[in-house]
N, C-alpha and C positions, 0 to 999 in steps of 0.2 A: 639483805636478808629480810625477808619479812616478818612482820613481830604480830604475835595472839594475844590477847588476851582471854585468861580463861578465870570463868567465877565459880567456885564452888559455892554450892547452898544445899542444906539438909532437904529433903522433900517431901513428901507422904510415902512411909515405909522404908525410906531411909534413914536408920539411925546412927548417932553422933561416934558407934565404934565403926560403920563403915567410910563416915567421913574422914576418922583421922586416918585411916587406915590409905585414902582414897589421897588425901592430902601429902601422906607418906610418897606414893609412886609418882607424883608430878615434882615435889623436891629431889628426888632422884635423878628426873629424867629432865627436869632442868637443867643440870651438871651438862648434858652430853648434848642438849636443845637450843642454849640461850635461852631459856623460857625466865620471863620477869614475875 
């Protein structure tokens, strides 16, 4: 299987309630992805 790696970083106009929010759907979708 092949493995990602993915970085979340805040950006310009991104703020810190759509990170966690955004941080939220990739813990999720770990579960059913293998995502480390």
């Amino acid at each position: 299987m092949q493995t990602y790696n993915i970085a979340v970083l805040a950006g310009d106009g991104i703020g810190p309630e759509v990170m966690a929010e955004a941080i939220k759907v990739l813990e999720a979708t770990q579960q059913n992805l293998a995502l480390n």
